[in-house]
DSSP file (Angstrom, degrees, kcal/mol; ACC not computed):
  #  RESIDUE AA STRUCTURE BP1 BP2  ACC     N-H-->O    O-->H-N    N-H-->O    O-->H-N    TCO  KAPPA ALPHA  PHI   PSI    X-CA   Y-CA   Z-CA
    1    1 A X              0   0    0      0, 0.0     5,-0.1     0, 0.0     0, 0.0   0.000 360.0 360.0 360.0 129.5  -58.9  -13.5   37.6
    2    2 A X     >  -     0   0    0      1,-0.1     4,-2.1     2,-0.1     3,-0.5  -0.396 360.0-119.6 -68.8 150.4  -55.3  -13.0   36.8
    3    3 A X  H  > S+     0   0    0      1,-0.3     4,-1.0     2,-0.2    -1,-0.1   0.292 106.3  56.9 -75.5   6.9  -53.0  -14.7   39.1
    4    4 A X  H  > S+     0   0    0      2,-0.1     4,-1.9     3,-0.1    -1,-0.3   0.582 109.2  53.4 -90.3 -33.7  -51.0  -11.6   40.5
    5    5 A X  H  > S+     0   0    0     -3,-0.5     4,-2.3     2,-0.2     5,-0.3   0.964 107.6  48.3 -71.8 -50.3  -54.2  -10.4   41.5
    6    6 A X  H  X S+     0   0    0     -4,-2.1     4,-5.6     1,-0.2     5,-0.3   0.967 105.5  55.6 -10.0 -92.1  -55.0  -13.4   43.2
    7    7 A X  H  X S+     0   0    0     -4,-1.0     4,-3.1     1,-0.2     5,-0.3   0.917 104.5  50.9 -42.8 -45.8  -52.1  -13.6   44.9
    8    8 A X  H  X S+     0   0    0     -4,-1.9     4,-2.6     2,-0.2    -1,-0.2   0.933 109.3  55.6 -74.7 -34.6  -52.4   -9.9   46.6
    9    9 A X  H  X S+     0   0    0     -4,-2.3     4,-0.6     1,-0.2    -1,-0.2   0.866 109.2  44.4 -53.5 -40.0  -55.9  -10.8   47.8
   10   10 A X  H >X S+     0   0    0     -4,-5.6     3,-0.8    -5,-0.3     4,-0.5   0.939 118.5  43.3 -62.2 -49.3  -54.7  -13.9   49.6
   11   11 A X  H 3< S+     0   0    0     -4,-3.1     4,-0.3    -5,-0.3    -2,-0.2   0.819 108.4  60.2 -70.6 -35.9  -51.8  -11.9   51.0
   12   12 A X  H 3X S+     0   0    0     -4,-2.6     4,-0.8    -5,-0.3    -1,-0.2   0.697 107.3  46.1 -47.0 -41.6  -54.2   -9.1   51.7
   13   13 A X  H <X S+     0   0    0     -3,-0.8     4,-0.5    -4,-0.6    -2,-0.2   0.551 107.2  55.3-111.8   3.5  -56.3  -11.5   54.1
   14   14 A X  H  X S+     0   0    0     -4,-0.5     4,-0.6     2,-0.1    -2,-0.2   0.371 103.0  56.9 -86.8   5.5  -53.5  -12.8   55.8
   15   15 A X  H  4 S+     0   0    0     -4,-0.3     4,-0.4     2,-0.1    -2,-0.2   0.709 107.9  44.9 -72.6 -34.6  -52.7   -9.5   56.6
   16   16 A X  H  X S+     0   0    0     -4,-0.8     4,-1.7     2,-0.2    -3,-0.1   0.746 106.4  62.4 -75.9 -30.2  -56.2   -8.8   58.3
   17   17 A X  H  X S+     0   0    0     -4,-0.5     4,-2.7     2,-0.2    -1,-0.2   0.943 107.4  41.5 -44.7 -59.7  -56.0  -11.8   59.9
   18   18 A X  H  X S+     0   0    0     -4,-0.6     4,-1.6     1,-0.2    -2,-0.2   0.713 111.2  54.5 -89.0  -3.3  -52.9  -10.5   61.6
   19   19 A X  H  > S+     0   0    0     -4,-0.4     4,-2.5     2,-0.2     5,-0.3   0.960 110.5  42.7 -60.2 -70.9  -54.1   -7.3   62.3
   20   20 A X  H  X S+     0   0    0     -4,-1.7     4,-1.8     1,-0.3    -2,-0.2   0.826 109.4  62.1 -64.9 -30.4  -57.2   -8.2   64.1
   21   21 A X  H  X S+     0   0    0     -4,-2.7     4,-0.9     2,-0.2    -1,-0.3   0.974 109.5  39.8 -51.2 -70.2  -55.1  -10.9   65.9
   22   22 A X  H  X S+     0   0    0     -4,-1.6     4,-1.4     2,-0.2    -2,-0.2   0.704 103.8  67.1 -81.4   1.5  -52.9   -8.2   67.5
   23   23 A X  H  X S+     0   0    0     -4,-2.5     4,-0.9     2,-0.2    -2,-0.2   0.918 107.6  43.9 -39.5 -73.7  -55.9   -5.9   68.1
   24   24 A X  H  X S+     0   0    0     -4,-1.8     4,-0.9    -5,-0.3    -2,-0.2   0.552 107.1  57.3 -54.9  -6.1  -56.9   -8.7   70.6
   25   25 A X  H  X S+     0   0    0     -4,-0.9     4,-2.2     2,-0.2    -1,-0.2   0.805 105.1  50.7 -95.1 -53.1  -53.7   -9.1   72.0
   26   26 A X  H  < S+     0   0    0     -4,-1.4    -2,-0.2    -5,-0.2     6,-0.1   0.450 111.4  45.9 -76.7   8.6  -53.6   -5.6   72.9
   27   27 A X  H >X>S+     0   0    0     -4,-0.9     3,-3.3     2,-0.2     5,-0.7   0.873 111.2  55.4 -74.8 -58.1  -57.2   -5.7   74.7
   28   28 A X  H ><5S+     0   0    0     -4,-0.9     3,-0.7     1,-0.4    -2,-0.2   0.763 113.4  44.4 -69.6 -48.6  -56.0   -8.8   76.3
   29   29 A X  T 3<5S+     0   0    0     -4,-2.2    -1,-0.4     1,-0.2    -2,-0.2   0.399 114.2  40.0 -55.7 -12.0  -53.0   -6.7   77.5
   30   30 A X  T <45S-     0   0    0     -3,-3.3    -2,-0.2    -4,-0.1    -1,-0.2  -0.010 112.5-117.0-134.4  25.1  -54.3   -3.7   78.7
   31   31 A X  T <<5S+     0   0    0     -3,-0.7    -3,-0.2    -4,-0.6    -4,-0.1   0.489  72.1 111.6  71.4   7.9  -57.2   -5.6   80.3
   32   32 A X      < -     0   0    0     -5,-0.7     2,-0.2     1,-0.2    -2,-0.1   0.113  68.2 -94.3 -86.8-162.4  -60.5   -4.0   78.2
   33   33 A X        -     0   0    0     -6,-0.0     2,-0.5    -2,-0.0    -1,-0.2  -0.362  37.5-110.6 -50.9 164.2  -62.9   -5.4   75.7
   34   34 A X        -     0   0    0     -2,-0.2   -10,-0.0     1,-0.1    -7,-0.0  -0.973  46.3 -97.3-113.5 129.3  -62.3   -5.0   72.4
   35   35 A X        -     0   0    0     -2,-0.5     3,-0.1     1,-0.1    -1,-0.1   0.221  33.6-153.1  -7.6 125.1  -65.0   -2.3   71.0
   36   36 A X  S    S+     0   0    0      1,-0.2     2,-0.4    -3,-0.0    -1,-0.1   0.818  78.9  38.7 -95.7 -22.9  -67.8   -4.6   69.5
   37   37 A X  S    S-     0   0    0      0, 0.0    -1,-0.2     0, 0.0    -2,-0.0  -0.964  81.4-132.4-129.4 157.0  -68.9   -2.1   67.0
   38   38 A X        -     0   0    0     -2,-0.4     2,-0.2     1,-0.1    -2,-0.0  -0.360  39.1-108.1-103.1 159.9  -66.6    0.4   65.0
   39   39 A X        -     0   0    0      1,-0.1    -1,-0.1     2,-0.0     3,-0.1  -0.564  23.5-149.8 -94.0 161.2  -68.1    4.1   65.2
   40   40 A X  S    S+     0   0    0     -2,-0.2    16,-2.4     1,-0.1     2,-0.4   0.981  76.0  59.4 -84.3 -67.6  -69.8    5.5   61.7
   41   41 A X  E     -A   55   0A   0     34,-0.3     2,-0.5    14,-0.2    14,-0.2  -0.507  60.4-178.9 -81.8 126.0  -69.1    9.0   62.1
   42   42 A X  E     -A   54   0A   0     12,-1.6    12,-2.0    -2,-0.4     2,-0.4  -0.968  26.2-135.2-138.5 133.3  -65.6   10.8   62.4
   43   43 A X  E     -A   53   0A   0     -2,-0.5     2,-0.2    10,-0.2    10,-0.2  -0.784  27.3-171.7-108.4 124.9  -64.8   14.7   62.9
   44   44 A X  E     -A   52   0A   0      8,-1.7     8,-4.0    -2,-0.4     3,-0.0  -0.797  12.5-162.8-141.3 125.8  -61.5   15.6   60.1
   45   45 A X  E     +     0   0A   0     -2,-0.2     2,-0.9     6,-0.2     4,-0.4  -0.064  61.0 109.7-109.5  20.5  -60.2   19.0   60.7
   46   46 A X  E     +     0   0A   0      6,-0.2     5,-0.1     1,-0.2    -1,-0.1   0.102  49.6  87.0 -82.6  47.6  -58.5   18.9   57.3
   47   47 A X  E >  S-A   50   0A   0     -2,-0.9     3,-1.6     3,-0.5    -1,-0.2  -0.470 104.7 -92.3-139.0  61.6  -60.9   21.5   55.4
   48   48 A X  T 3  S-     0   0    0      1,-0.3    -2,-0.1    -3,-0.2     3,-0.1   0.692 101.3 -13.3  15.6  81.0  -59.0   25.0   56.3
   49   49 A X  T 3  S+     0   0    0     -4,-0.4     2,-0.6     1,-0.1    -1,-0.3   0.290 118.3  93.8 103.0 -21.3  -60.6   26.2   59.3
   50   50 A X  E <   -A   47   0A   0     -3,-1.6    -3,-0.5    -5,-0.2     2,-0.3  -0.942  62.0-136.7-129.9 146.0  -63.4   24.0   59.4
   51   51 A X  E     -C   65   0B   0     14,-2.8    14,-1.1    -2,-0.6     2,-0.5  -0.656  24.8-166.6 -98.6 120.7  -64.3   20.9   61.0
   52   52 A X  E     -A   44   0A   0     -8,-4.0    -8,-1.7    -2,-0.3     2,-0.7  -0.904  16.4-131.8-125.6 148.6  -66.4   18.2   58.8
   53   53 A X  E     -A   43   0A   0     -2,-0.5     9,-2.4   -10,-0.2    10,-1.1  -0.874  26.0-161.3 -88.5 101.2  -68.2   15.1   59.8
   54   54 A X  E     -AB  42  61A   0    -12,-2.0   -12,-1.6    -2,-0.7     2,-1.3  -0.403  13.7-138.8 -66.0 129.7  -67.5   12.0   57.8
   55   55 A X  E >>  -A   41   0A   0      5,-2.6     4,-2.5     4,-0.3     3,-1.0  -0.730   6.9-156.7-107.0 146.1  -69.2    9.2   57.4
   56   56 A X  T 34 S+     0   0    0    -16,-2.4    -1,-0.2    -2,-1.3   -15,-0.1   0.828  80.9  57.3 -86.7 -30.3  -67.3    6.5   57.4
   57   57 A X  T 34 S+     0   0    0      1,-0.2    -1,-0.3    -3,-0.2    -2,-0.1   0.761 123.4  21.8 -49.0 -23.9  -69.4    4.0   55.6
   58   58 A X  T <4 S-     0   0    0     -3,-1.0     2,-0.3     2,-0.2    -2,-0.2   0.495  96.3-130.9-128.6 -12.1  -69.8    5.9   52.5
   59   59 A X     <  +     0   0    0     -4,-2.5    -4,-0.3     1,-0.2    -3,-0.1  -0.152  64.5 125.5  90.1 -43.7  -66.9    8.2   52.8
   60   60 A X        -     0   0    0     -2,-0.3    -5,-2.6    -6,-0.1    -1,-0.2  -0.084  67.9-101.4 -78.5 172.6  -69.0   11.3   52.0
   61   61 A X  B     -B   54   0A   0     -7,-0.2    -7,-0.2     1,-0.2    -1,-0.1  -0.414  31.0-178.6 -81.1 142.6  -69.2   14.4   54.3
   62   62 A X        +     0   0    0     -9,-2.4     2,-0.2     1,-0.2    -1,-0.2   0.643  69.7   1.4-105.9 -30.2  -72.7   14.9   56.8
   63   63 A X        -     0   0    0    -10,-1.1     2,-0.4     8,-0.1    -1,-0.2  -0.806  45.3-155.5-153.0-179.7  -71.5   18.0   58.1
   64   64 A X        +     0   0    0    -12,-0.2     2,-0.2    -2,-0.2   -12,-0.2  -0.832  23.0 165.0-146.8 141.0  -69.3   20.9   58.4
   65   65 A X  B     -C   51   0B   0    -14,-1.1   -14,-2.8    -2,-0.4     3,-0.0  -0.872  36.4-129.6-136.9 172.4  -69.3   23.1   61.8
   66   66 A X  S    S+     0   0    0    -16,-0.2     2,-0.5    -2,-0.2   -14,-0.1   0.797  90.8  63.6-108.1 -27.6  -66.1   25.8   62.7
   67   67 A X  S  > S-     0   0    0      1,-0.1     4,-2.1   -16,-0.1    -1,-0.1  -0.633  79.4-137.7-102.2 151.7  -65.5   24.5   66.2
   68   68 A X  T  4 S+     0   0    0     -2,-0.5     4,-0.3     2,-0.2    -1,-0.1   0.896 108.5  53.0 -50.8 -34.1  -64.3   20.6   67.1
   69   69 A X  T >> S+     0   0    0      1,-0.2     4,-3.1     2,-0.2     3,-1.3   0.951 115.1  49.1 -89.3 -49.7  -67.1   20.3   70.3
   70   70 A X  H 3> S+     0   0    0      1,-0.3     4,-1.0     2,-0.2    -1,-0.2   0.897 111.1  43.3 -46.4 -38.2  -69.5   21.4   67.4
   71   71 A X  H 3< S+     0   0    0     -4,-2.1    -1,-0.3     1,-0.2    -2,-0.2   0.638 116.3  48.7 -88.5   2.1  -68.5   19.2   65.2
   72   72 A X  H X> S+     0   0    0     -3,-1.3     4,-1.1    -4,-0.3     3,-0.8   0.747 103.6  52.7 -94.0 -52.3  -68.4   16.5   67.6
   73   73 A X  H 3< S+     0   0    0     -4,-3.1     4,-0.2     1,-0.3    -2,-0.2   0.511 113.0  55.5 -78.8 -12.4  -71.8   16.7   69.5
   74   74 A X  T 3< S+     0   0    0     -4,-1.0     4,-0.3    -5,-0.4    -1,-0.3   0.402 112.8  43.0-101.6  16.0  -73.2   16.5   65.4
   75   75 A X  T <> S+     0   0    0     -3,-0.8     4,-1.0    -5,-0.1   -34,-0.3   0.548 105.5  54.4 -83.8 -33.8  -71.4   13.7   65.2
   76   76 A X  H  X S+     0   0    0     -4,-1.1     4,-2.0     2,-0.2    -3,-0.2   0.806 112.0  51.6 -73.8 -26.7  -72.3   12.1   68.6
   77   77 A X  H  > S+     0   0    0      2,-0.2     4,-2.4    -5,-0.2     5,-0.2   0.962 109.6  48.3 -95.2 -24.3  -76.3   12.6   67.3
   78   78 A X  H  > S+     0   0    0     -4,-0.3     4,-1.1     1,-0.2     5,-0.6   0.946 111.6  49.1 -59.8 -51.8  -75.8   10.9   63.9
   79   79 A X  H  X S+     0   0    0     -4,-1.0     4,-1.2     1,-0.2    -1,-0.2   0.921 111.2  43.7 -55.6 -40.6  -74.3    8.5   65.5
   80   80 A X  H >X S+     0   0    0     -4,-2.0     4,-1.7     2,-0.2     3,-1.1   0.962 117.8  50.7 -52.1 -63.3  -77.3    8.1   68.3
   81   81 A X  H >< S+     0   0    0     -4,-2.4     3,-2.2     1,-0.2    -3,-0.2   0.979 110.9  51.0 -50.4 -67.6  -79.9    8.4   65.1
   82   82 A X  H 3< S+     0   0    0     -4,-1.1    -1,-0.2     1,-0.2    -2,-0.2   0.774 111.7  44.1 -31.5 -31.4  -77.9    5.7   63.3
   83   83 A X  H << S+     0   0    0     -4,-1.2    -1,-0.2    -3,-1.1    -2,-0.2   0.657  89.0 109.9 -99.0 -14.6  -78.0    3.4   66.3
   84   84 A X  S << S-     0   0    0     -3,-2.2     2,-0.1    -4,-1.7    -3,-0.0  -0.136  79.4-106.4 -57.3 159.9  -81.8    3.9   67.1
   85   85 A X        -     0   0    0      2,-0.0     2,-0.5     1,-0.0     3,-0.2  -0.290  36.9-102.1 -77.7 178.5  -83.7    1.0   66.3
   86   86 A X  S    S+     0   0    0      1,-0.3    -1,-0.0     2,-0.2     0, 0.0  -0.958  99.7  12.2-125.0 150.4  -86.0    1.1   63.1
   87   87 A X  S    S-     0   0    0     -2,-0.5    -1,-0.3     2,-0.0    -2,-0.0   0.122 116.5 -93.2  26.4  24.4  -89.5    1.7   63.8
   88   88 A X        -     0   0    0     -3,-0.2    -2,-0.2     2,-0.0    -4,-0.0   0.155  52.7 -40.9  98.4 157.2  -89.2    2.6   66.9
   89   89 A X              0   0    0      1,-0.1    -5,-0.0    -4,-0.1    -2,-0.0  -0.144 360.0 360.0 -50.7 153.8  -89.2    1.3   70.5
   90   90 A X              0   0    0      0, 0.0    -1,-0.1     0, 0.0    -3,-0.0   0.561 360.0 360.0 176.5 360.0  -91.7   -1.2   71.6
């Protein structure tokens, strides 16, 4: 690996470091938890007029709906399907 490349990776993860450091600084300040797991799905009104659900792992679009609440309550059930366990309760 060339050594400019290197370098930006290194700098790159002391950067995350110090992100996620003052993520905790500000739970610890405004007295919460900090969220243990990041949410999957996120409602983008950047499609003229229409509201689309991304997912955020893969980047590609799950949905489109025309209102926000729509596009929000199909977001809230991927996310609920996502979070189920896999084969079921028991």
């Amino acid at each position: 690996m060339h050594p400019s490349f290197q370098e930006r990776i290194d700098e790159l993860g002391v950067l995350l470091q110090k992100t996620h450091a003052a993520r905790l600084e500000f739970f610890k300040r405004v007295d919460q938890v900090m969220p243990p797991k990041k949410v999957r799905f996120q409602v983008s009104g950047e499609s003229g007029g229409m509201y689309r659900v991304i997912d955020l792992s893969s980047g590609k679009t799950r949905a489109f709906r025309e209102t926000f609440k729509a596009a929000y309550d199909i977001a809230m059930q991927f996310e609920e399907k996502a979070n189920r366990p896999a084969g079921g309760v028991q």
